[in-house]
PDB file of the backbone (N, CA, C, O) and the ligand in Angstrom, with CONECT records:
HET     ZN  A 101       1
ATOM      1  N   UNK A   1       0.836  -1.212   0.000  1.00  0.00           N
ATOM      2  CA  UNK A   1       0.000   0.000   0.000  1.00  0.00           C
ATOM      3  C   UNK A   1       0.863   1.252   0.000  1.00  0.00           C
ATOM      4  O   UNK A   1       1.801   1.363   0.790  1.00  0.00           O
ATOM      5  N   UNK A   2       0.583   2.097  -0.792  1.00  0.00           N
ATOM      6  CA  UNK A   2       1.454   3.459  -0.783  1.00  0.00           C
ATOM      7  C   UNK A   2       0.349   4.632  -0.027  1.00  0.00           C
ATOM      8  O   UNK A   2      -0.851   4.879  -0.149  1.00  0.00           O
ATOM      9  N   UNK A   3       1.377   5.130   0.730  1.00  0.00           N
ATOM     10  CA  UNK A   3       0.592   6.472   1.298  1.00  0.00           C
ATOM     11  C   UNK A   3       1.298   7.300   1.707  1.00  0.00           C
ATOM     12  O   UNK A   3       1.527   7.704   2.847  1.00  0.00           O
ATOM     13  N   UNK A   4       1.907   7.749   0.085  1.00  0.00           N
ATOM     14  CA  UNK A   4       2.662   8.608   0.133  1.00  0.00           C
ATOM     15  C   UNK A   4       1.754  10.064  -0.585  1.00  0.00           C
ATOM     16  O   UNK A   4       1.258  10.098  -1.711  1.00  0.00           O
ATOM     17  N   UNK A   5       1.739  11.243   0.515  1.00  0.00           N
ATOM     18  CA  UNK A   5       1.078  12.727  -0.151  1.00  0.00           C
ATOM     19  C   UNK A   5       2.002  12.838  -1.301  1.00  0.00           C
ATOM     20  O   UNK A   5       3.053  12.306  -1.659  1.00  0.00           O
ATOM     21  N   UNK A   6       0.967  13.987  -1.852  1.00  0.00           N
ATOM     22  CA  UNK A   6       1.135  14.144  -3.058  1.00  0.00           C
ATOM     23  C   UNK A   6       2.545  15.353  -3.433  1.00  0.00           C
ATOM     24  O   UNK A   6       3.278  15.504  -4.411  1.00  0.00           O
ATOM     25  N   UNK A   7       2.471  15.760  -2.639  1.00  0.00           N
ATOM     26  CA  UNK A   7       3.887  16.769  -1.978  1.00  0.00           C
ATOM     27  C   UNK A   7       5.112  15.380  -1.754  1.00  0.00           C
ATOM     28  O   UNK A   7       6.181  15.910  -2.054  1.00  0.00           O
ATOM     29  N   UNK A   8       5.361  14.091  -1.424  1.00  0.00           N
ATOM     30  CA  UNK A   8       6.137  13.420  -1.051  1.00  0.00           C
ATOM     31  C   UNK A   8       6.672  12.794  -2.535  1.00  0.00           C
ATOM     32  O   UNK A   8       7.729  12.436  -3.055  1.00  0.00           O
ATOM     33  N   UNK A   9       5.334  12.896  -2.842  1.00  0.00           N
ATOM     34  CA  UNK A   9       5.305  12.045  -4.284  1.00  0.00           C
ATOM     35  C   UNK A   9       6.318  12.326  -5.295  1.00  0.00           C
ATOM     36  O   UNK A   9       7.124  11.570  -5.837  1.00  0.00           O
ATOM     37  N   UNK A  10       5.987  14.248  -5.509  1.00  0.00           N
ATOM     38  CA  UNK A  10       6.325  14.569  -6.301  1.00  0.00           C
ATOM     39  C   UNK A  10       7.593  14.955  -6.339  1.00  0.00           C
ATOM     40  O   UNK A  10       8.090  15.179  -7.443  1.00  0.00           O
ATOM     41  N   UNK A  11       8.366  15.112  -5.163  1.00  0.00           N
ATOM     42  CA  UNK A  11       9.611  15.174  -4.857  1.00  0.00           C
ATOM     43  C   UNK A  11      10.290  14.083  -4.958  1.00  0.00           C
ATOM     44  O   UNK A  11      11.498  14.162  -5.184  1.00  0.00           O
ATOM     45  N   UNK A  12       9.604  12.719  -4.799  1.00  0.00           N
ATOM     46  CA  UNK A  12      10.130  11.158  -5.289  1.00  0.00           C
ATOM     47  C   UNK A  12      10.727  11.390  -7.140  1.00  0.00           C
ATOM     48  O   UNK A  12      11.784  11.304  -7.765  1.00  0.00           O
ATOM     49  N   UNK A  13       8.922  11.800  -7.474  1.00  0.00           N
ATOM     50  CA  UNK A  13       9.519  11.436  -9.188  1.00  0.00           C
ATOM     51  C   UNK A  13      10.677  12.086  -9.770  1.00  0.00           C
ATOM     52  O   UNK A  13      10.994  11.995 -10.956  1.00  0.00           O
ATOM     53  N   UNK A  14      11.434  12.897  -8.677  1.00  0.00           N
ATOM     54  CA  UNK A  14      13.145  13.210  -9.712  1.00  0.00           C
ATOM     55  C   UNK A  14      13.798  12.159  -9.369  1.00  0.00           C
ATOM     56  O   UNK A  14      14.750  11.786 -10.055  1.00  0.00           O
ATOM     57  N   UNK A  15      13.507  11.653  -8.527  1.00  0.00           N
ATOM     58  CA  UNK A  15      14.852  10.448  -7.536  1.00  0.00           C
ATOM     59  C   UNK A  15      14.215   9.262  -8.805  1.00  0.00           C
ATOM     60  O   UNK A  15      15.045   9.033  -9.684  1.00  0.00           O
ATOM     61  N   UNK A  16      13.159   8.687  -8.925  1.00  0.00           N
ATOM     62  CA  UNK A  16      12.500   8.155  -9.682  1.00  0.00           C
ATOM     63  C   UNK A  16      12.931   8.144 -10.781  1.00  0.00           C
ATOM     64  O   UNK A  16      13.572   7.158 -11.147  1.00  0.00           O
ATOM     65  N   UNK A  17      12.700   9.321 -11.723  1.00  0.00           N
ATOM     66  CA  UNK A  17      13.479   9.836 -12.964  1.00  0.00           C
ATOM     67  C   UNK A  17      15.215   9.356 -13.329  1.00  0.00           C
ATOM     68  O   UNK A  17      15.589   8.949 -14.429  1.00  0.00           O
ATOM     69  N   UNK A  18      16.142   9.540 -12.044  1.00  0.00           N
ATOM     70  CA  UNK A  18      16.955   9.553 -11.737  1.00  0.00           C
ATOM     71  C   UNK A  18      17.737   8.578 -11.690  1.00  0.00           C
ATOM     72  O   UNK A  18      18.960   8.635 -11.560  1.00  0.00           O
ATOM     73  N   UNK A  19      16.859   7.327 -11.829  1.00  0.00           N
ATOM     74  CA  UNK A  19      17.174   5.928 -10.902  1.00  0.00           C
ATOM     75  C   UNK A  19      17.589   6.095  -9.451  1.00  0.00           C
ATOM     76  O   UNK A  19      18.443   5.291  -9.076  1.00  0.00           O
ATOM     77  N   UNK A  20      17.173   6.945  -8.592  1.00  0.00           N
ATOM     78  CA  UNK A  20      17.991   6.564  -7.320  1.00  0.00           C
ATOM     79  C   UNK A  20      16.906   5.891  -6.403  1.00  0.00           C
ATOM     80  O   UNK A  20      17.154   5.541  -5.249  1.00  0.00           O
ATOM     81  N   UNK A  21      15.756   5.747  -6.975  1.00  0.00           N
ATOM     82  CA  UNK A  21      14.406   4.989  -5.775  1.00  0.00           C
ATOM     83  C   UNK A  21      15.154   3.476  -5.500  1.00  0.00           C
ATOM     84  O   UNK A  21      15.776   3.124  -6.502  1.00  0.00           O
ATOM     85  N   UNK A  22      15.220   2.684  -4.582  1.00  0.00           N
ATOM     86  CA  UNK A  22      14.890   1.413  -4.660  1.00  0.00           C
ATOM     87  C   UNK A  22      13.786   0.675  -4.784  1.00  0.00           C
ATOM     88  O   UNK A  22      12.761   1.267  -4.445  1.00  0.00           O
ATOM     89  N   UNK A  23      13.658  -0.391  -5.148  1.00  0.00           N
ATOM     90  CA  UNK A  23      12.119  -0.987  -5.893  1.00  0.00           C
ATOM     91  C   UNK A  23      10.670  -0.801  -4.933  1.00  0.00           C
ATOM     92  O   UNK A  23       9.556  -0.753  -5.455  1.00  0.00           O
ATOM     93  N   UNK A  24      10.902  -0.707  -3.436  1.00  0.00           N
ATOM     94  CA  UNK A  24      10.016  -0.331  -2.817  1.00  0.00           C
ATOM     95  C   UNK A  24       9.661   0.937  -2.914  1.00  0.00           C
ATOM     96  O   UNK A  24       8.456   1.073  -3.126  1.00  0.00           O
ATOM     97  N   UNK A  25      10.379   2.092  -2.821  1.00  0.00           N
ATOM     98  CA  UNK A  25       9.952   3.418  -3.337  1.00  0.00           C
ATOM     99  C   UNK A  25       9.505   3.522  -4.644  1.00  0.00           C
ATOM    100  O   UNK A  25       8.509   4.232  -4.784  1.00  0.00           O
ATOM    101  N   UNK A  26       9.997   2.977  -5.703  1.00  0.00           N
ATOM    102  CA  UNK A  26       9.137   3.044  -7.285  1.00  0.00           C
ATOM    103  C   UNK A  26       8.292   2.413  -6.803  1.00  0.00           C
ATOM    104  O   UNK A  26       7.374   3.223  -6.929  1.00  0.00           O
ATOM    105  N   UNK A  27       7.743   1.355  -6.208  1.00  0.00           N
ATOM    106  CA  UNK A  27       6.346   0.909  -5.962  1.00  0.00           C
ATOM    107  C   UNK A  27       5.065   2.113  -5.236  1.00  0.00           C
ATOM    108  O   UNK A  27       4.003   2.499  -5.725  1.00  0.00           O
ATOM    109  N   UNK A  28       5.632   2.404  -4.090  1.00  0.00           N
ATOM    110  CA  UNK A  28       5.273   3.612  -3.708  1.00  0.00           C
ATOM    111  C   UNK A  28       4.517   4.366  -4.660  1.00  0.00           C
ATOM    112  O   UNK A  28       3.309   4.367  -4.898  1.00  0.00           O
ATOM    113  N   UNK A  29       5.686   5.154  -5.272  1.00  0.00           N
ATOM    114  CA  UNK A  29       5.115   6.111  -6.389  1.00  0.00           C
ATOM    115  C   UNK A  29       4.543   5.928  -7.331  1.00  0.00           C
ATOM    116  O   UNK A  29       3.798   6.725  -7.901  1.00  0.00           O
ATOM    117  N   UNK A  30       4.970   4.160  -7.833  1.00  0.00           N
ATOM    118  CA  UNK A  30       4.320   3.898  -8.990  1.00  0.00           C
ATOM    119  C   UNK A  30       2.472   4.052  -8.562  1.00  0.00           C
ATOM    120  O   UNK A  30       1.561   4.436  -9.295  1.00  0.00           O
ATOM    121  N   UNK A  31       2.420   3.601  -7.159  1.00  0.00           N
ATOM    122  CA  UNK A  31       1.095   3.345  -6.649  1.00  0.00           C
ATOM    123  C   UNK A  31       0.112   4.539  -6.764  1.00  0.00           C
ATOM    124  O   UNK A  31      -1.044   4.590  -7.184  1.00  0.00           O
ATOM    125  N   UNK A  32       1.191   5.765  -6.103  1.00  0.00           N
ATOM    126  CA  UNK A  32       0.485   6.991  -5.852  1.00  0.00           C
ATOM    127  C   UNK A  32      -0.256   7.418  -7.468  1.00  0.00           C
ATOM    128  O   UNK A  32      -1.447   7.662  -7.659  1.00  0.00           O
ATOM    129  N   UNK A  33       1.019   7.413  -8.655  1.00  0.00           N
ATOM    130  CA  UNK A  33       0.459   7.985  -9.388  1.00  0.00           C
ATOM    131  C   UNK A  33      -0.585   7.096 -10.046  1.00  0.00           C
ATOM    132  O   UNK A  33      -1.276   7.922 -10.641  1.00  0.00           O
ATOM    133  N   UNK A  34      -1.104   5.905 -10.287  1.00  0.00           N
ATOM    134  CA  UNK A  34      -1.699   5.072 -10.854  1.00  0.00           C
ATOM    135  C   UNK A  34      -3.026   5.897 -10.011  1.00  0.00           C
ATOM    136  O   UNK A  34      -4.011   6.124 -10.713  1.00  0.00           O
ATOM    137  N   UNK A  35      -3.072   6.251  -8.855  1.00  0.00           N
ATOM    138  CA  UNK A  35      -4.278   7.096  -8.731  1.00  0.00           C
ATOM    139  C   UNK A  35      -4.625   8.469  -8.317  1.00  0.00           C
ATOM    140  O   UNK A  35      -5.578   8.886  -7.659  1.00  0.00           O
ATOM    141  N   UNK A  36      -3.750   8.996  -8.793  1.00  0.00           N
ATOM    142  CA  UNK A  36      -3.409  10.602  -8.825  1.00  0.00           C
ATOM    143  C   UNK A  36      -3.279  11.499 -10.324  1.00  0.00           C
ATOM    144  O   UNK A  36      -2.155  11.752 -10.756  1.00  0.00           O
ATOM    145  N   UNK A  37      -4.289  11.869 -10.931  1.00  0.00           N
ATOM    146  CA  UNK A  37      -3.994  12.660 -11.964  1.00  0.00           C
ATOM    147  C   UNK A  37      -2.913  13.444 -11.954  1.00  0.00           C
ATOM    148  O   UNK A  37      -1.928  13.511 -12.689  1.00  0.00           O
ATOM    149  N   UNK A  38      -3.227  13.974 -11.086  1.00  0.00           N
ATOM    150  CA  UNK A  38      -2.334  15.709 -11.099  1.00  0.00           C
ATOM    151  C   UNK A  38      -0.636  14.932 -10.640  1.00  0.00           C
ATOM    152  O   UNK A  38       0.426  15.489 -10.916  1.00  0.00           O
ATOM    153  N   UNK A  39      -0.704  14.007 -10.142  1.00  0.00           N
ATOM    154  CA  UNK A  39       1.105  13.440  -9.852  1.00  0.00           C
ATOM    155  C   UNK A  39       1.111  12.996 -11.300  1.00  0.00           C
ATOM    156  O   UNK A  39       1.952  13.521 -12.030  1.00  0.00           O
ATOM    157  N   UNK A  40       0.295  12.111 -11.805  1.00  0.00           N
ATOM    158  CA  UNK A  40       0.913  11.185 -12.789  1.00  0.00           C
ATOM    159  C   UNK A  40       1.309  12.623 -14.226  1.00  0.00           C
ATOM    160  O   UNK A  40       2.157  12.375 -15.083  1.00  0.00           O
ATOM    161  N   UNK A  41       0.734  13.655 -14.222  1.00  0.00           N
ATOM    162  CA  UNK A  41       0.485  14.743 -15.009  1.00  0.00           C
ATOM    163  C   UNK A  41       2.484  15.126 -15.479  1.00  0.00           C
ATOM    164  O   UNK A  41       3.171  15.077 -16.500  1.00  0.00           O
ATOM    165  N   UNK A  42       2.703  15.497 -13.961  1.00  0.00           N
ATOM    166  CA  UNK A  42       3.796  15.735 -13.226  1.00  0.00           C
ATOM    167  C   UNK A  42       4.894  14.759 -13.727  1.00  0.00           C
ATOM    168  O   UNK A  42       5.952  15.245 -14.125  1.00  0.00           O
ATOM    169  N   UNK A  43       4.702  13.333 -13.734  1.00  0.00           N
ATOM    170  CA  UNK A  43       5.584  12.540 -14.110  1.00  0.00           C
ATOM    171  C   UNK A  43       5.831  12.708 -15.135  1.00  0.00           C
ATOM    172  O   UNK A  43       6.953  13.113 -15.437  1.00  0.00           O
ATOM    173  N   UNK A  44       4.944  12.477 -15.999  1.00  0.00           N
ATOM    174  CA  UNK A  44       4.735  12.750 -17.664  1.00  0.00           C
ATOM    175  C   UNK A  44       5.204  13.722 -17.892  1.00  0.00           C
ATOM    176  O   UNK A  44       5.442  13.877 -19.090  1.00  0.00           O
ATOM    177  N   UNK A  45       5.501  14.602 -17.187  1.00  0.00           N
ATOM    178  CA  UNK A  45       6.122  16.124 -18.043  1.00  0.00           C
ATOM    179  C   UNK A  45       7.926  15.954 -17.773  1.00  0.00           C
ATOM    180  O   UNK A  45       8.835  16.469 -18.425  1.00  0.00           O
ATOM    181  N   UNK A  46       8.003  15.056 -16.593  1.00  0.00           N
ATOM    182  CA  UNK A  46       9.206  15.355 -16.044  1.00  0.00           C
ATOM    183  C   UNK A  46      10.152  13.935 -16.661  1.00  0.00           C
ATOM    184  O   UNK A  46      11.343  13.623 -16.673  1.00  0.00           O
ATOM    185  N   UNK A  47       9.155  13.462 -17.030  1.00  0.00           N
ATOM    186  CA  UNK A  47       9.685  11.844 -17.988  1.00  0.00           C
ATOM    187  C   UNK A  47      10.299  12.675 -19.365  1.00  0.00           C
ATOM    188  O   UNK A  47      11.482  12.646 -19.705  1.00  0.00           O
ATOM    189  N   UNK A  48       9.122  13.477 -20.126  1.00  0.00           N
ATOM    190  CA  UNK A  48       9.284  14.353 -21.200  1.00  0.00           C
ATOM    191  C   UNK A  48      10.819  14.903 -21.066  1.00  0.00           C
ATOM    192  O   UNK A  48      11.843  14.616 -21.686  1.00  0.00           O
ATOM    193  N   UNK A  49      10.606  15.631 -20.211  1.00  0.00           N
ATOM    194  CA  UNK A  49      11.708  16.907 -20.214  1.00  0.00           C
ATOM    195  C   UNK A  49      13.240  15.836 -20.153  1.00  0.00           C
ATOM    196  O   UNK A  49      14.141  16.061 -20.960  1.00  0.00           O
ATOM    197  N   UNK A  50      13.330  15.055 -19.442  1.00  0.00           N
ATOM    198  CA  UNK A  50      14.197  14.036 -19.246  1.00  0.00           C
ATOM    199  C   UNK A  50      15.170  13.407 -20.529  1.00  0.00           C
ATOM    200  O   UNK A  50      16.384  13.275 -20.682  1.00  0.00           O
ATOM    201  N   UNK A  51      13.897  13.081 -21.401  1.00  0.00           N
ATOM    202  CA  UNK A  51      14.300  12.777 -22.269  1.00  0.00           C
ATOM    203  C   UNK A  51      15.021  13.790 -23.273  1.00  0.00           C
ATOM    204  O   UNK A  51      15.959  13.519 -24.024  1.00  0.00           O
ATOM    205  N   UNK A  52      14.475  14.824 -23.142  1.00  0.00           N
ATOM    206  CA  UNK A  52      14.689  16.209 -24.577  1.00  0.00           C
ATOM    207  C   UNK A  52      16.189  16.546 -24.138  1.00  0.00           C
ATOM    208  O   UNK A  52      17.090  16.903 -24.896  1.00  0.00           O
ATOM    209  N   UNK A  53      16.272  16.349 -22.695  1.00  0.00           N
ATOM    210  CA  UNK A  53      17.723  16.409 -22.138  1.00  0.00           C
ATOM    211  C   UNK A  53      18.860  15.618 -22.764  1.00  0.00           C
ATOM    212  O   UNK A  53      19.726  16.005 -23.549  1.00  0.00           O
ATOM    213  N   UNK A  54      18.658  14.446 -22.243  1.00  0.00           N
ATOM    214  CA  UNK A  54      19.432  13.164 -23.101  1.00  0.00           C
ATOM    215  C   UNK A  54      19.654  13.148 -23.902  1.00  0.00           C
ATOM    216  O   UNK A  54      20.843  13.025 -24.193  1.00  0.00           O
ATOM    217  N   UNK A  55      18.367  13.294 -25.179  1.00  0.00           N
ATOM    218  CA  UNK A  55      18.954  13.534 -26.460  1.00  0.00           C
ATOM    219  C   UNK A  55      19.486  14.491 -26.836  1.00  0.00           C
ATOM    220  O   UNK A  55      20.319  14.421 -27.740  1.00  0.00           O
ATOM    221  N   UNK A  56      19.126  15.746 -26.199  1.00  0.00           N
ATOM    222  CA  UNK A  56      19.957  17.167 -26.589  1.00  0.00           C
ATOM    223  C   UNK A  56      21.157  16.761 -26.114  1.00  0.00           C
ATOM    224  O   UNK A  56      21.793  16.423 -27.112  1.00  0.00           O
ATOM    225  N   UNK A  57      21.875  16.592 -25.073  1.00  0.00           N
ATOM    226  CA  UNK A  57      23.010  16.789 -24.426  1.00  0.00           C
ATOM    227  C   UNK A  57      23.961  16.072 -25.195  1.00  0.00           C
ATOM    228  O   UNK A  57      25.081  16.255 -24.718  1.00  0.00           O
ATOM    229  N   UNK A  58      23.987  14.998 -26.635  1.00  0.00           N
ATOM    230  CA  UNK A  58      24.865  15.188 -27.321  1.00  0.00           C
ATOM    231  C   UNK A  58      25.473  16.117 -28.088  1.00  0.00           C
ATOM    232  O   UNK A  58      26.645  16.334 -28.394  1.00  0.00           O
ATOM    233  N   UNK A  59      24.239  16.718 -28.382  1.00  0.00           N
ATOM    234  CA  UNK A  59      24.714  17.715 -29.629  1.00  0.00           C
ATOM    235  C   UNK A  59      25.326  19.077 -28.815  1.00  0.00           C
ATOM    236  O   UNK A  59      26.460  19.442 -29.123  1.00  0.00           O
ATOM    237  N   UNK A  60      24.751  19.651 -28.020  1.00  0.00           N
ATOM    238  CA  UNK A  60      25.217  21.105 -27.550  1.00  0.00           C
ATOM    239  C   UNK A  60      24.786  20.664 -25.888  1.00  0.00           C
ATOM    240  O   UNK A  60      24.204  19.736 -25.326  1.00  0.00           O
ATOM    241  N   UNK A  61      25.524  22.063 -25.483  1.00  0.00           N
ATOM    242  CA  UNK A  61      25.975  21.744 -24.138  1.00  0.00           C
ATOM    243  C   UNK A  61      24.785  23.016 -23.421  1.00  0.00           C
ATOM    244  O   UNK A  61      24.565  22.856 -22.221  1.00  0.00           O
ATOM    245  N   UNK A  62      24.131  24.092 -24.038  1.00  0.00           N
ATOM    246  CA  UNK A  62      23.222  25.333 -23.287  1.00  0.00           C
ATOM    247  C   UNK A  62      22.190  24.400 -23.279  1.00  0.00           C
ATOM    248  O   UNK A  62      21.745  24.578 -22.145  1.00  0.00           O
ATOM    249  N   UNK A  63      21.422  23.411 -23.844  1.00  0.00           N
ATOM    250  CA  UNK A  63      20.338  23.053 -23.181  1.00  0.00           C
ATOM    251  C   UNK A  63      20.230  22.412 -22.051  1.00  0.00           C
ATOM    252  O   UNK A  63      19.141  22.276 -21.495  1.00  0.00           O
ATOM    253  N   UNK A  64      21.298  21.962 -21.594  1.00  0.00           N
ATOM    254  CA  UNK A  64      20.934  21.568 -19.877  1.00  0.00           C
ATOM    255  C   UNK A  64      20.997  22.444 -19.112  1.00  0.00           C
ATOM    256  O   UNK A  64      20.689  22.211 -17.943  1.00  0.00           O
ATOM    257  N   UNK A  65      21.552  24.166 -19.628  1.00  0.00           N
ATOM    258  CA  UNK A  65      20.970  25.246 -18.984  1.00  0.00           C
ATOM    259  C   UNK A  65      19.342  25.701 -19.048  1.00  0.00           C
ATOM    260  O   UNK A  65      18.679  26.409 -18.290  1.00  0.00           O
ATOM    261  N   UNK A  66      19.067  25.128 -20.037  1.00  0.00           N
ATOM    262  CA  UNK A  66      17.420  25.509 -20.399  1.00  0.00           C
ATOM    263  C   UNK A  66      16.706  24.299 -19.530  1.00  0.00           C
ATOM    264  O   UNK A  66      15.545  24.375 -19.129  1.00  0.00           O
ATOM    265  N   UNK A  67      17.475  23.305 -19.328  1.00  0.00           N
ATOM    266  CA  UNK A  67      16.505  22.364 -18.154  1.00  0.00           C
ATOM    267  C   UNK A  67      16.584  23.075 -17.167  1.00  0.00           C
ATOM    268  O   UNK A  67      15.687  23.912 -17.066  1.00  0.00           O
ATOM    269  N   UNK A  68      17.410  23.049 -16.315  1.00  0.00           N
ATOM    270  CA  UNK A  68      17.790  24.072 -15.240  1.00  0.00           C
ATOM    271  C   UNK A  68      16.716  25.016 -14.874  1.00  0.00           C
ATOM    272  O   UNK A  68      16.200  25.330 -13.802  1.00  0.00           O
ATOM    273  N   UNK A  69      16.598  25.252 -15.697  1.00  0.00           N
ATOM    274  CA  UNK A  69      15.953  26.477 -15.778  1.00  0.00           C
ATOM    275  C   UNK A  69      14.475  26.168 -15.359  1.00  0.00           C
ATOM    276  O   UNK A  69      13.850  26.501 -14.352  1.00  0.00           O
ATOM    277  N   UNK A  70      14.150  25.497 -16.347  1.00  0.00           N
ATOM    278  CA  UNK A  70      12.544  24.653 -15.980  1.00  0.00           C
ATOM    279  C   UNK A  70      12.270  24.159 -15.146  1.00  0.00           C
ATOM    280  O   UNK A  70      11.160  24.200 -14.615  1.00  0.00           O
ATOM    281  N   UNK A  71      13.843  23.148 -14.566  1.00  0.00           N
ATOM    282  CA  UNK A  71      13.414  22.425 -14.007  1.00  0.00           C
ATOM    283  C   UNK A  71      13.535  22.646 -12.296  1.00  0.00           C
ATOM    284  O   UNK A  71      13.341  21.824 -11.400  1.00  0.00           O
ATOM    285  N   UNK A  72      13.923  24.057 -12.221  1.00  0.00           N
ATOM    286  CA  UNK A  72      14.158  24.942 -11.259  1.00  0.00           C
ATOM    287  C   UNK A  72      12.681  25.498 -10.990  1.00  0.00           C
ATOM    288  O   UNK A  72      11.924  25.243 -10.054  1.00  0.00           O
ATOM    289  N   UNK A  73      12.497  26.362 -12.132  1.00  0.00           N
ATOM    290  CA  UNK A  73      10.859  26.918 -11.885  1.00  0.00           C
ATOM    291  C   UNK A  73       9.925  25.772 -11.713  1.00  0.00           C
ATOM    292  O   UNK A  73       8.788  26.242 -11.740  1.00  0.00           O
ATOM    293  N   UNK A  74       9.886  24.448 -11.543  1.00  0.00           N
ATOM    294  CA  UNK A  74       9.017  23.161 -11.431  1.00  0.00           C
ATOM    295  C   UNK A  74       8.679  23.129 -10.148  1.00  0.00           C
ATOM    296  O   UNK A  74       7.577  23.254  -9.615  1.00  0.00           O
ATOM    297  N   UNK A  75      10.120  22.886  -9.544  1.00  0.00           N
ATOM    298  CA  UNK A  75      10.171  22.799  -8.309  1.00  0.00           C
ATOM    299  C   UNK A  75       9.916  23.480  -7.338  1.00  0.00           C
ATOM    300  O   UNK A  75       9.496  22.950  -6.309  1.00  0.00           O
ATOM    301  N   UNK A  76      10.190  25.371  -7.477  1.00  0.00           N
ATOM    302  CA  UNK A  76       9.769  26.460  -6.623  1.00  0.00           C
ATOM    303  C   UNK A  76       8.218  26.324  -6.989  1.00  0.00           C
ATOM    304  O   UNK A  76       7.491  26.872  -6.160  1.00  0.00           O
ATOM    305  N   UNK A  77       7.517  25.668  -8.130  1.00  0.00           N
ATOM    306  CA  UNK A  77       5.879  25.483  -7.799  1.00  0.00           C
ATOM    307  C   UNK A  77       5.669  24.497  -6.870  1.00  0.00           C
ATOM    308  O   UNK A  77       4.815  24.597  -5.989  1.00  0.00           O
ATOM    309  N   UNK A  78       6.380  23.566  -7.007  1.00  0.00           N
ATOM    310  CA  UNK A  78       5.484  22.389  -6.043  1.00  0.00           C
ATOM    311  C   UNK A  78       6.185  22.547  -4.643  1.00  0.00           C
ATOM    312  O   UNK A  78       6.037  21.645  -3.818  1.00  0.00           O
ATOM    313  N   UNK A  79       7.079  23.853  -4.285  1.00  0.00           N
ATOM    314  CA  UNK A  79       7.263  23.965  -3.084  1.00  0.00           C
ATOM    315  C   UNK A  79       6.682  24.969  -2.317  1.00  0.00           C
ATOM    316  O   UNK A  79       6.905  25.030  -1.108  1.00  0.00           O
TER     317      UNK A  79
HETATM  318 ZN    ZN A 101      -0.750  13.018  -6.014  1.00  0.00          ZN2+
END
């Protein structure tokens, strides 16, 4: 059973993102968001952005300033 708030949650899905959860914490979160719109919303954007990273970060090196950036203003919302 996960009962993790939605404030706990969403501070999980970078560690999540990240690989740093162990399989009981991705369960956790996996749980929360399977019934949480507004988290799973959150994941999905932060799965997104994740990726645009990765693939950008071969070619040029300012877009992981433009994550930064986002992914700075993300976080001062959900805090
Ligand atoms: Zn939630």
């Amino acid at each position: 059973m996960s009962n993790l708030s939605c404030h706990q949650t969403r501070r999980k899905v970078y560690e999540y993102l990240g690989d740093e959860l162990d399989v009981k914490a991705k369960q956790e979160v996996d749980g929360h968001l399977a019934g949480c719109q507004f988290c799973k919303a959150e994941y999905d954007l932060e799965r997104t952005i994740s990726k645009l990273v990765i693939n950008s970060s071969f070619s040029s090196e300012p877009n992981s300033n433009f994550f930064n950036k986002i992914s700075n203003s993300l976080r001062s919302e959900l805090d």
